[in-house]
C-alpha positions in Angstrom: -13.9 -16.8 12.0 -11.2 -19.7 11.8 -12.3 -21.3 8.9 -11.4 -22.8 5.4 -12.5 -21.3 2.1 -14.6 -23.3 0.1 -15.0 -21.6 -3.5 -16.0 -25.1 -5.6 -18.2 -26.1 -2.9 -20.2 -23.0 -2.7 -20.4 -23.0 -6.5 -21.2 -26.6 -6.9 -24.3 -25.7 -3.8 -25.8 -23.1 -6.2 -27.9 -25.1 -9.2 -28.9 -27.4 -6.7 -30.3 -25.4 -4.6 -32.0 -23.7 -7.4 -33.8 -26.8 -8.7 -34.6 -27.7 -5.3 -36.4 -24.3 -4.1 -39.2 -25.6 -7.0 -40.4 -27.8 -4.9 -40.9 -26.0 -1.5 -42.9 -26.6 0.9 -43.5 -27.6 4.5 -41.9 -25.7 7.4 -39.6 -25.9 10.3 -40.1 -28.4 13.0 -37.0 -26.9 15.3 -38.6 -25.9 18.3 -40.6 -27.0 21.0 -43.2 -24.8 23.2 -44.1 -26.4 26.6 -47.5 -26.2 28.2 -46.1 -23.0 30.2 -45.6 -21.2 27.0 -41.6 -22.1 27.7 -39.9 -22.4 24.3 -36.6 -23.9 23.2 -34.4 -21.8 20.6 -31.5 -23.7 18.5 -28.8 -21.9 17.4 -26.6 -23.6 14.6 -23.0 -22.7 14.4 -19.4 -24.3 13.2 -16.2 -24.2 14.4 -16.2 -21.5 16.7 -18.4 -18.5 17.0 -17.3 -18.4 21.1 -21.1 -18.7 22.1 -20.0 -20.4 25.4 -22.6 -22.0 27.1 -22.0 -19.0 30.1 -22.9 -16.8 27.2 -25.8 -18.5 26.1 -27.5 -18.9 30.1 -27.2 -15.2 30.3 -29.8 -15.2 27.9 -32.1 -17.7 29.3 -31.2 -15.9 33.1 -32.8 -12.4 31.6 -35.7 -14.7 29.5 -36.8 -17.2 31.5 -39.3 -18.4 29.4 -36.6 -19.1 26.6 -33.8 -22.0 26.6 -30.8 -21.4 24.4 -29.3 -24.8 22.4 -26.0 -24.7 20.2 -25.8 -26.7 17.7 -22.4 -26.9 16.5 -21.0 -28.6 13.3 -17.5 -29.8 13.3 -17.0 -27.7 9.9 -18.7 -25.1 7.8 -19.1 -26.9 5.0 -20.9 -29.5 6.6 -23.2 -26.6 8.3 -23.8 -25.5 5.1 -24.5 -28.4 3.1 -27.3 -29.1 5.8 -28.9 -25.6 5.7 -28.9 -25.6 1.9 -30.7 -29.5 1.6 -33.2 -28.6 4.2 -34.4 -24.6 3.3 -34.6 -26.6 -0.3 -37.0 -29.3 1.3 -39.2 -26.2 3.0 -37.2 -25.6 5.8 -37.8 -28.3 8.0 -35.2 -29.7 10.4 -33.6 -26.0 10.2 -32.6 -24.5 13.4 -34.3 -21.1 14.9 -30.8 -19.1 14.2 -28.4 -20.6 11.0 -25.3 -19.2 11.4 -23.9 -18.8 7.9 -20.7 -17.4 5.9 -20.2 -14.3 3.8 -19.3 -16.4 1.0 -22.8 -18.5 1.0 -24.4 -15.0 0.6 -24.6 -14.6 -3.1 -26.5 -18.0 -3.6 -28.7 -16.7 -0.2 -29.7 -13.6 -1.4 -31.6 -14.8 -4.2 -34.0 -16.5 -2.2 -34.8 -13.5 0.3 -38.1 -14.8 1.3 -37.0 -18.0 3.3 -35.4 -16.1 5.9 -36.9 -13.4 8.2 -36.2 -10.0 7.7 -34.2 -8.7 10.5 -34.3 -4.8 9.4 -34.3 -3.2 12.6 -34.3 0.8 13.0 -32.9 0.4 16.2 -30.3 -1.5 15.4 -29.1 1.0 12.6 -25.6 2.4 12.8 -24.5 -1.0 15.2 -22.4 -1.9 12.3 -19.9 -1.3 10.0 -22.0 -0.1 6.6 -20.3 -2.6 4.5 -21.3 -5.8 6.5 -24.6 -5.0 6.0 -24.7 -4.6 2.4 -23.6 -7.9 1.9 -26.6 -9.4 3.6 -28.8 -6.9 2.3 -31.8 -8.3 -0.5 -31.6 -6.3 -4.3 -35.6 -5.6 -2.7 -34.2 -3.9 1.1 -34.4 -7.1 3.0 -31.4 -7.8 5.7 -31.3 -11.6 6.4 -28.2 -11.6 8.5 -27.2 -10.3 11.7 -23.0 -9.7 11.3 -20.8 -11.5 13.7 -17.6 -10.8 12.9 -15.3 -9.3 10.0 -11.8 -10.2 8.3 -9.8 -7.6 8.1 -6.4 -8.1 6.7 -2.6 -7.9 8.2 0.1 -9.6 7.3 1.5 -12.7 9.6 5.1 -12.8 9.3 7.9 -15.1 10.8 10.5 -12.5 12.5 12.9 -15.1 12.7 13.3 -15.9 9.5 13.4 -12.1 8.4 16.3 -11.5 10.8 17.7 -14.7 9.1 17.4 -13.2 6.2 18.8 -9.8 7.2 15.4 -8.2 7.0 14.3 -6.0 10.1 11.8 -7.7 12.2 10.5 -5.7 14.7 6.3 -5.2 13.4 6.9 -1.3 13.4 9.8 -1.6 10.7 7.9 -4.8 8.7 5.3 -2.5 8.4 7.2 0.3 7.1 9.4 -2.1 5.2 6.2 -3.2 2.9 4.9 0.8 2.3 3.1 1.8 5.5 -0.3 2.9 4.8 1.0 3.4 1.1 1.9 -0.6 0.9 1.3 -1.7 -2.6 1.3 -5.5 -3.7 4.6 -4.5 -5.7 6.2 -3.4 -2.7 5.0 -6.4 -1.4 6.8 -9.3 -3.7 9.7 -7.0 -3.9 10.9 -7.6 -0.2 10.3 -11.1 -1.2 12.3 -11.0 -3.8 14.9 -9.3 -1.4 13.9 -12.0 1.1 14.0 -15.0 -1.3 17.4 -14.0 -2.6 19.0 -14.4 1.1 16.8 -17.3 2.3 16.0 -21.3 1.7 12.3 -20.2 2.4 9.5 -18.8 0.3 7.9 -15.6 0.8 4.6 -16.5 1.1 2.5 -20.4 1.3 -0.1 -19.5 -1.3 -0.4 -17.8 -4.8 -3.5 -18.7 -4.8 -4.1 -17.2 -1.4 -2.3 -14.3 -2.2 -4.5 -13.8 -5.1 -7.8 -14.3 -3.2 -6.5 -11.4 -1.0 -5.9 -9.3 -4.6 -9.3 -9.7 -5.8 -10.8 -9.0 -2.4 -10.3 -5.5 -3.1 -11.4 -5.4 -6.5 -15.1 -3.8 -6.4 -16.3 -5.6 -8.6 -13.8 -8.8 -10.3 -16.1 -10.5 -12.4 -20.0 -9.5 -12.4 -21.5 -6.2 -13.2 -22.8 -4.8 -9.5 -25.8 -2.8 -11.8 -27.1 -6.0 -13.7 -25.2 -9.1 -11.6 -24.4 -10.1 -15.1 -21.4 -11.8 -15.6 -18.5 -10.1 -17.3 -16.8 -11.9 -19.9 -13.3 -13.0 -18.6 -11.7 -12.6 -21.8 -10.7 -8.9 -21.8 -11.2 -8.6 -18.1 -7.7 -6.3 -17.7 -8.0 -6.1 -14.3 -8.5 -10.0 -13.3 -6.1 -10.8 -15.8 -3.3 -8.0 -14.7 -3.6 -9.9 -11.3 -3.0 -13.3 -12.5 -0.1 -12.2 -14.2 1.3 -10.3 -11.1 0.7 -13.0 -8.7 1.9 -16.1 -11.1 4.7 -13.9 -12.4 6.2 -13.4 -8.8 5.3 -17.0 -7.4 6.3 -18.8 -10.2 9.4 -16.6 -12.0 10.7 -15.0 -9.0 10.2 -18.0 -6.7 7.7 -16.1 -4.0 5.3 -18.9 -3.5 5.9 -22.1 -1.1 3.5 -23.8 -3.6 1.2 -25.0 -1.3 -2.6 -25.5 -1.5 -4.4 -23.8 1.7 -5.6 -26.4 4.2 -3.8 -28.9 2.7 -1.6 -31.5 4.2 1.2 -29.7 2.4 0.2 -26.5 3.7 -0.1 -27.9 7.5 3.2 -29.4 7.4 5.1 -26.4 6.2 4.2 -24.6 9.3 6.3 -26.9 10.7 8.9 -26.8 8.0 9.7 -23.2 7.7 7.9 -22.6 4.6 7.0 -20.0 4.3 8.0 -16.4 6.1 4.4 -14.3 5.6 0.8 -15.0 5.0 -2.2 -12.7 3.8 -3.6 -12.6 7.2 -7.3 -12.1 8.1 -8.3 -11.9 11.8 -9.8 -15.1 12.1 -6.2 -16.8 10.5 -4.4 -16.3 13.2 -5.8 -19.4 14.9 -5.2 -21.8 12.0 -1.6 -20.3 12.2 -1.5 -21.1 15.7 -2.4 -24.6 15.6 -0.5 -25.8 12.9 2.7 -24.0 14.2 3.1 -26.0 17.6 6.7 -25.9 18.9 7.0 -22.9 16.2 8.3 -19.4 17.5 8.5 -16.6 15.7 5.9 -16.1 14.2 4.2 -11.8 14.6 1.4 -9.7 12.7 2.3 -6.3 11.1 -0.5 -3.5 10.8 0.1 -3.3 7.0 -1.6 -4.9 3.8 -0.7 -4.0 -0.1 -3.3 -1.9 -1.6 -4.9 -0.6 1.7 -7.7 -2.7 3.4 -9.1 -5.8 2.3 -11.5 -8.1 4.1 -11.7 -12.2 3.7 -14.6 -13.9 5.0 -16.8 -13.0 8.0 -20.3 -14.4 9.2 -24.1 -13.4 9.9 -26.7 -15.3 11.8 -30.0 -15.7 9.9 -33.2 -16.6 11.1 -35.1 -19.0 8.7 -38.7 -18.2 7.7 -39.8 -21.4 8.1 -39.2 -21.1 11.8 -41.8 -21.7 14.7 -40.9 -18.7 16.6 -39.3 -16.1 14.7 -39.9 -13.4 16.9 -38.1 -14.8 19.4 -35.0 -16.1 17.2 -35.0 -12.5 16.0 -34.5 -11.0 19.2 -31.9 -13.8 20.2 -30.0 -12.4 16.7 -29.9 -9.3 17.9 -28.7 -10.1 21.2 -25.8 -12.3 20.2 -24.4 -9.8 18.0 -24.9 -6.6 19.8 -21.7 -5.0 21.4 -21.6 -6.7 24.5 -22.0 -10.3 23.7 -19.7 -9.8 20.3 -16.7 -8.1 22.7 -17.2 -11.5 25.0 -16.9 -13.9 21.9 -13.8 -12.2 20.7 -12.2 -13.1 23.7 -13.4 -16.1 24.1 -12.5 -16.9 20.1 -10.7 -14.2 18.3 -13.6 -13.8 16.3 -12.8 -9.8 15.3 -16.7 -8.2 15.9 -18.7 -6.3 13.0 -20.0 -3.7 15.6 -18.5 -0.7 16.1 -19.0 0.0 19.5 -17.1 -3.8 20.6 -14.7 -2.6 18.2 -13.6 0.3 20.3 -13.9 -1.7 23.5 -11.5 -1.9 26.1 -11.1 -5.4 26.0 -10.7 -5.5 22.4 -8.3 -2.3 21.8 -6.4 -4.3 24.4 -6.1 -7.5 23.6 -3.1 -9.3 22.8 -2.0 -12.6 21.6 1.2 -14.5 23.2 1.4 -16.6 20.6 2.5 -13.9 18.4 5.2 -12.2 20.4 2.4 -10.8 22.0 0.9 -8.6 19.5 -1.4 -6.1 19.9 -4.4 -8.2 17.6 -7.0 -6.2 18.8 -5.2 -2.7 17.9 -4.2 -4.0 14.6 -7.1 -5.7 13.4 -9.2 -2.5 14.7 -7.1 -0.2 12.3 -7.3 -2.6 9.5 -11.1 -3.1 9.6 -11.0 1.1 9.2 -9.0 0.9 6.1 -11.6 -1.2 4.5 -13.0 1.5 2.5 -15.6 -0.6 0.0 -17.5 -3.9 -0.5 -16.1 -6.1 -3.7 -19.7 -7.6 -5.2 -19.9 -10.9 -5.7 -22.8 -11.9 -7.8 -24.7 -15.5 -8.0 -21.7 -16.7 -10.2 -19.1 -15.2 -8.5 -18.1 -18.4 -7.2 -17.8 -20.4 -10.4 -16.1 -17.8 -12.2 -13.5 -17.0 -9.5 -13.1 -21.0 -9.4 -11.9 -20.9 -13.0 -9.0 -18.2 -12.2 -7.7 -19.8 -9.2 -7.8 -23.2 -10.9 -6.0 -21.8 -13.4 -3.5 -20.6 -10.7 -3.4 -23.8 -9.1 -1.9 -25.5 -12.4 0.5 -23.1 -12.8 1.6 -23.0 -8.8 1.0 -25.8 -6.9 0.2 -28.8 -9.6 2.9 -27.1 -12.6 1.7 -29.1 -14.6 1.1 -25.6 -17.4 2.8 -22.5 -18.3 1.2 -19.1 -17.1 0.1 -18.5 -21.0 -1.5 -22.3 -21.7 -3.3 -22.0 -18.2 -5.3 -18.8 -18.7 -6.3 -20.3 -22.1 -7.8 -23.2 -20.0 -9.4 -20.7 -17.9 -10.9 -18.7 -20.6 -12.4 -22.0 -21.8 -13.7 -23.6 -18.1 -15.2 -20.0 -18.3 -17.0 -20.8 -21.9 -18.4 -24.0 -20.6 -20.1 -22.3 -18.0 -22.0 -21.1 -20.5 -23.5 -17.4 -18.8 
C-alpha cells in the first residue's frame, strides 16, 4: 500500500496496549441487523486499499441481505491508533473487518483471541506462503486475510543517470547494479560512480536504505525459537549493516540526507535529490505525487541481495464482532483473486494471491508515469525472489528504533560520528531494559 512507516509509533502502541488488554471487556457494537434479518457490515481501511464503492455493491448485488460500508481513515496511523484504544476497551466501536499493517502484527499476534480465526482449508494455497506466516498465531490461528505485498525494485531517475553518463535504459540499470546477482556493494558502488559525475545524491534515505537491508535479514534482532531479544551488542550482522549503510551515506556522500515523509524529503523530489530509491510496490505512488512536473523518473527489475519485501496489509475480523460469520466471508471475498486483481488497478496495491498475480491485467499493467514501465511484470518477478520471512518479534519495533535513530544522528541530524552514535544505540538499547 501507499503508506508511511511508523516504527516509534508502533513501538510506543505496544505497553499500552498491554496494560489495557487487563481490563477487557464488553463487545462490539458495529453493526446493525434489521427486522428482515438485513445486516450492515463496516469495513475500516486507510489511505487506499482500492475498495471502490463499485467493488463493494458487487458484494451486496450477490448478498442481498448484506450492505457493505467503508470506513476510511485519512492515515494509518490514525486507523491504528483507534483499533488498538478500542480492542483494549473490549472491542467496542470496532468495525466488522479492521484492515491493518504488517508492521502492527507483532504487537497483534500476542493477543490471538480478540480476532476471529479465519483458517480456511479452502482457502489454502490462495497465497504466497510467507504472507501467511506473518499473520499466523505461535498456537495455528490466522487473523489476517493478505491484501497486498511489497516487493522491492529500485526507482531510479533516467535522466539524471544519462546526466551522469550512466546508461539508463531499465534493462542496462538492471544489469548495471548485478542482475539477479545485485549485491548492496554493487549497489553504492555505481553511486559512488554516479556521485563522482553528479550534483545529486544517490539515494534520499540511509535510513531507508537500511530498512530495505534488514528486511532481508531472517531474523535482525529476536530469536525466531524463543522471540527473545538478542543483545545488540555483538549482533555482527546488524552492526555490519550500519557500518555499510553510514559508511557509504556519510563518507562516500551516497545519501541526500533526508528523513522519509518529511518536508525535506517531499521537496527534493522536486529538487533533484536524489537519482534512486529502495522501491516497494506500493512507493511508486508517493513517488508520483511528490514528483509533479518531474520526468524521468523509471523502475528497474533489480534489488541488492535478491528479494526483499517492505510493508503489506491483512484484513482482520475482530472477535468482539456481532456478525463474524458474515465479516469472515466478506474477508475472504475482498482478497480472493478477483476482487485483489480489480484493487490493483484501481490502486497499485501489488495482490498477495497468486492466481491475481499471474493475471492478465496485472502481468500487463503499466504505469505512464514511469516511462511506462512494465509495474506489474516487475513487481510480479520481484515478489518471486522473496525467498524467506525476516521475524520480527514483540520488540522488534523498539529495538529496530534504536538502530535507525542511531542512523538518523549520524545522516540526517549529524549531530555524531558513526563510532559515538552506535554507543548511544547500544545504551537506548540498555534502557529498554529486555
Amino acid at each position: 500500500m501507499r503508506r508511511r512507516r511508523r516504527t516509534a509509533a508502533a513501538a510506543a502502541g505496544t505497553a499500552t496496549l498491554a496494560l489495557a488488554l487487563t481490563a477487557c471487556g464488553g463487545g462490539a457494537d458495529a453493526t446493525d441487523q434489521s427486522a428482515d434479518g438485513k445486516i450492515t457490515l463496516t469495513v475500516a481501511t486507510f489511505n487506499d486499499f482500492g475498495y471502490t464503492d463499485e467493488l463493494l455493491a458487487a458484494y451486496t448485488e450477490a448478498h442481498p441481505n448484506v450492505t457493505v460500508k467503508q470506513v476510511k481513515a485519512a492515515k494509518s496511523e490514525d486507523a491504528r491508533s483507534n483499533l488498538t484504544t478500542k480492542i483494549a476497551a473490549g472491542g467496542a466501536g470496532l468495525a466488522d473487518i479492521e484492515a491493518i499493517e504488517v508492521d502492527w502484527l507483532p504487537e497483534l499476534l500476542q493477543y490471538p483471541d480478540l480476532f476471529t480465526d479465519l483458517s480456511d482449508p479452502a482457502l489454502e494455497g490462495r497465497w504466497v506462503d510467507w504472507k501467511v506466516q506473518q499473520a499466523t498465531s505461535a498456537d495455528g490461528r490466522l487473523i489476517g486475510y493478505g491484501t497486498d505485498i511489497g516487493p522491492e525494485a529500485i526507482c531510479y531517475r533516467a535522466d539524471l543517470f544519462e546526466a551522469a553518463g550512466l546508461p539508463s535504459d531499465r534493462e542496462a540499470v538492471a544489469e548495471l547494479l548485478g542482475g539477479e546477482d545485485a549485491t548492496w556493494e554493487e549497489y553504492f558502488e555505481v553511486g559512488r560512480q554516479f556521485v563522482a559525475a553528479s550534483d545529486a545524491a544517490w539515494y534520499d534515505s540511509a535510513m531507508a536504505t537500511y530498512q530495505a537491508m534488514v528486511n532481508q535479514v531472517e531474523a535482525a534482532y529476536e530469536d525466531p525459537e524463543t522471540a527473545e531479544p538478542l543483545p545488540l551488542d555483538g549482533n555482527t550482522e546488524v552492526k555490519g549493516l550500519y557500518d555499510a549503510v553510514v559508511t557509504a551515506s556519510v563518507d562516500d556522500g551516497l545519501s541526500a540526507g533526508l528523513e522519509q515523509w518529511g518536508d525535506d524529503w517531499v521537496a527534493g523530489f522536486q529538487a533533484n535529490a536524489f537519482a534512486t530509491m529502495a522501491c516497494p510496490a506500493w512507493m511508486t505512488g508517493p513517488i508520483e505525487q511528490n514528483s509533479g512536473g518531474i520526468t524521468g523518473w523509471d523502475v528497474a527489475d533489480v534489488f541488492p541481495g535478491g528479494g526483499g519485501n517492505w510493508g503489506g496489509s491483512f484484513l482482520t475480523v475482530p472477535a468482539a464482532g456481532k456478525h463474524t460469520e458474515e465479516a469472515k466471508a466478506l474477508a475472504a471475498w475482498l482478497t480472493a483473486p478477483e476482487q485483489q486483481t480489480q484493487a490493483f488497478e484501481n490502486a497499485g496495491t501489488f495482490p498477495s494471491q497468486l492466481e491475481a498475480q499471474e493475471t492478465e491485467q496485472v502481468q500487463s499493467f503499466t504505469n505512464p508515469f514511469f516511462n511506462d514501465a512494465p509495474v506489474g511484470q516487475i513487481f510480479s518477478t520481484r515478489a518471486q525472489a522473496i525467498t524467506g520471512n525476516a521475524y520480527k518479534g514483540p520488540n522488534y519495533f523498539s529495538i529496530h528504533q534504536t538502530v535507525q535513530d542511531a542512523i538518523k544522528r549520524v545522516d540526517i541530524e549529524k549531530t555524531q560520528d558513526a563510532e559515538t552514535s552506535w554507543k548511544g544505540a547500544l545504551q537506548s538499547y540498555a534502557d529498554l531494559g529486555l
